[in-house]
matplotlib code that plots the C-alpha trace (Angstrom):
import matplotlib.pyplot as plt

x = [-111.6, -113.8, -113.6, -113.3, -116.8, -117.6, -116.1, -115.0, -111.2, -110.1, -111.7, -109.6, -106.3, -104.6, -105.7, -103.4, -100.4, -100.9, -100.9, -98.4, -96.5, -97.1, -96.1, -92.4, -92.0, -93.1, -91.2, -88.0, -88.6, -89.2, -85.8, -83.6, -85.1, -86.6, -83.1, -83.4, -87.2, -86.6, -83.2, -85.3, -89.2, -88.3, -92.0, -93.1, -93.8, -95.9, -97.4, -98.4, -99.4, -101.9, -103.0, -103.5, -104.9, -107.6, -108.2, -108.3, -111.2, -113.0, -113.0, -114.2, -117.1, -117.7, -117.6, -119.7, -122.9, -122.7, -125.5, -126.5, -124.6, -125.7, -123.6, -120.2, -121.1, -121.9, -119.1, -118.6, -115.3, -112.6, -110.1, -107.1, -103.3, -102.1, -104.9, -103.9, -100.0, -101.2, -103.3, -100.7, -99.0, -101.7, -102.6, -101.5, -101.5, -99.2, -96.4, -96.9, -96.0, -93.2, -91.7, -92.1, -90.5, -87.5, -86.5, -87.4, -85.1, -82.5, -79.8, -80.3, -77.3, -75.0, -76.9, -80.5, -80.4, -79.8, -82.5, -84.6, -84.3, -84.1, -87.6, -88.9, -88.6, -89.4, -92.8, -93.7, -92.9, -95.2, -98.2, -98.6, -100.5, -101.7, -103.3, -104.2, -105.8, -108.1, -109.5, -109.7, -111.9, -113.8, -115.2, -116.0, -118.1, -121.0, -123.1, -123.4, -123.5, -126.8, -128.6, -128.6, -128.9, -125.5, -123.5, -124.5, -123.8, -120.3, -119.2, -119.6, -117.3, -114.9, -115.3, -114.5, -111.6, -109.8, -110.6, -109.2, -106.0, -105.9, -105.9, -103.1, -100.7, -100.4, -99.7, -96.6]
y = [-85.2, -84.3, -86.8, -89.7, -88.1, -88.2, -91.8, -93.2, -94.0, -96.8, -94.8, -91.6, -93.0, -92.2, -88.4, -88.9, -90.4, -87.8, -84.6, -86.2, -86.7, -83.6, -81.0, -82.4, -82.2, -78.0, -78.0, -79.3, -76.6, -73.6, -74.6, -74.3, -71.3, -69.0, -67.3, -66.5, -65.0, -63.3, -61.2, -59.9, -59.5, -58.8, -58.1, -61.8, -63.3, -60.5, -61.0, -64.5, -64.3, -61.8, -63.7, -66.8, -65.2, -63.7, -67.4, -68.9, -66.4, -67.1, -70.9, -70.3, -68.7, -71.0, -73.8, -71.5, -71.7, -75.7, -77.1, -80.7, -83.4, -82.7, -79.8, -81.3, -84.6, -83.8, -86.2, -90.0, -90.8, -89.3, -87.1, -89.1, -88.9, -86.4, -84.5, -84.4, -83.9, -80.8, -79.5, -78.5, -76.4, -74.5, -74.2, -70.5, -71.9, -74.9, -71.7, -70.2, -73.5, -74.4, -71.0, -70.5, -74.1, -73.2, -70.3, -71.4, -74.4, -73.3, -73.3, -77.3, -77.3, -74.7, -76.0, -75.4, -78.3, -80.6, -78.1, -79.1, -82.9, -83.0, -80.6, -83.3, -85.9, -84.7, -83.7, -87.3, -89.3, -86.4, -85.7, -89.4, -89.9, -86.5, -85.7, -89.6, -88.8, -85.9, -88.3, -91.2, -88.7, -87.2, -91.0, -91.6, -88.6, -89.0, -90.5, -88.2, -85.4, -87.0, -83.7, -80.5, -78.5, -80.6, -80.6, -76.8, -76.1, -78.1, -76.7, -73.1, -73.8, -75.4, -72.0, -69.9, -72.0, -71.5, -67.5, -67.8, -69.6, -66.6, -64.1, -65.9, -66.1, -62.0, -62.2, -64.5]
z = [5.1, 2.8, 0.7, 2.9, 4.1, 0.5, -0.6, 2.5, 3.5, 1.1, -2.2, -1.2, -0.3, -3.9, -3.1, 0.4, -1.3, -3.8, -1.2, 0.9, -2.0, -4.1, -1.2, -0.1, -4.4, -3.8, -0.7, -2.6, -5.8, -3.0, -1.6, -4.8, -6.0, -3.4, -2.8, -6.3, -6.3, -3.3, -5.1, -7.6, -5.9, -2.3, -0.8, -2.8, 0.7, 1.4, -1.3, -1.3, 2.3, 1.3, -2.3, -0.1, 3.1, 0.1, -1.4, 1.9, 2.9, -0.2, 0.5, 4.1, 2.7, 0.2, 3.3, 5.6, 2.7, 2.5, 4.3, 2.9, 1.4, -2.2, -2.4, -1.6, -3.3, -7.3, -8.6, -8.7, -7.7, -5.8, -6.4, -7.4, -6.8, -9.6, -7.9, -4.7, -5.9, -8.2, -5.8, -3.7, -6.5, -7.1, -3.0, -1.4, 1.5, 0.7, -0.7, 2.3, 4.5, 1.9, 2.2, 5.7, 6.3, 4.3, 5.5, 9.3, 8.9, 6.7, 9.4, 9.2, 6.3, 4.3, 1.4, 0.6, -2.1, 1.9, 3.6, 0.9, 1.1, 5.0, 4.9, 2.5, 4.0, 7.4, 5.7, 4.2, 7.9, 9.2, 6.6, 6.1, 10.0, 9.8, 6.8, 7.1, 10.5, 9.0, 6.1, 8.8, 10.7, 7.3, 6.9, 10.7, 11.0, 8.1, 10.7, 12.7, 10.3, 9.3, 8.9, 6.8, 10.0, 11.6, 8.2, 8.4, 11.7, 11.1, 8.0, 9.7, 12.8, 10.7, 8.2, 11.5, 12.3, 8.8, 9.5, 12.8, 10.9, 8.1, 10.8, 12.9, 10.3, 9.9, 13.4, 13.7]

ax = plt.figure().add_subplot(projection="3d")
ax.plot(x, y, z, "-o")
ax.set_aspect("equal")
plt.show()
């Protein structure tokens, strides 16, 4: 969204492919090996819901405090697809999906190697319009977000909304 706000739609499609892209590849590497993790560090979902709860905190602050266009606008170009694609390695909240997928669907097959490419590819047909959607929506609202007081008074709901997201998670 934010950077079809930024660059407009056409300018930030490599970053979709990349995200829609990069997160069925996590999704595929949580599958083979999350038995494994989980036999030798049983509380690691705890822990990564609390590391990414903690960083997804930190960026609704950070969101909260934006109030004009020259803060969220400092570089020339897009993010591009190796962007998008890594981003969601290094995302909490991407591990937290991943794992949460896997282990919700993995009644889908006897194998989680299948789980893994049936989650996959469940997740491309269905990030593609989504995530598309939210970038479609990033470049139609720069007009109205014409002010510091609007982009201010945006970026705070959205800011609640992710807090509102952090503190439903530890409740399902």
């Amino acid at each position: 969204m934010g950077s079809a706000f930024n660059f407009g739609v056409l300018r930030s499609l490599p970053l979709l492919f990349g995200m829609c892209l990069g997160f069925p590849a996590l999704l595929l590497t949580v599958s083979a090996g999350l038995d494994v993790v989980l036999q030798y560090v049983p509380d690691f979902l705890l822990y990564l819901r609390v590391i990414g709860s903690a960083y997804l905190l930190h960026l609704a602050y950070k969101i909260f405090n934006i109030s004009s266009l020259g803060e969220v606008t400092e570089v020339d170009a897009p993010l591009g697809f190796l962007h998008g694609a890594a981003f969601q390695w290094v995302n909490p909240k991407s591990w937290i999906v991943a794992i949460s997928a896997v282990s919700s669907f993995s009644f889908l097959s006897d194998s989680q190697l299948v789980n893994g490419l049936i989650l996959s590819a469940v997740f491309v047909v269905i990030s593609l319009p989504c995530v598309g959607t939210w970038m479609v929506a990033g470049g139609s609202i720069r007009g109205i977000l014409n002010t510091p007081t609007r982009i201010a008074w945006f970026n705070r709901i959205v800011a609640l909304l992710l807090v509102g997201s952090v503190i439903q998670a530890f409740f399902v």
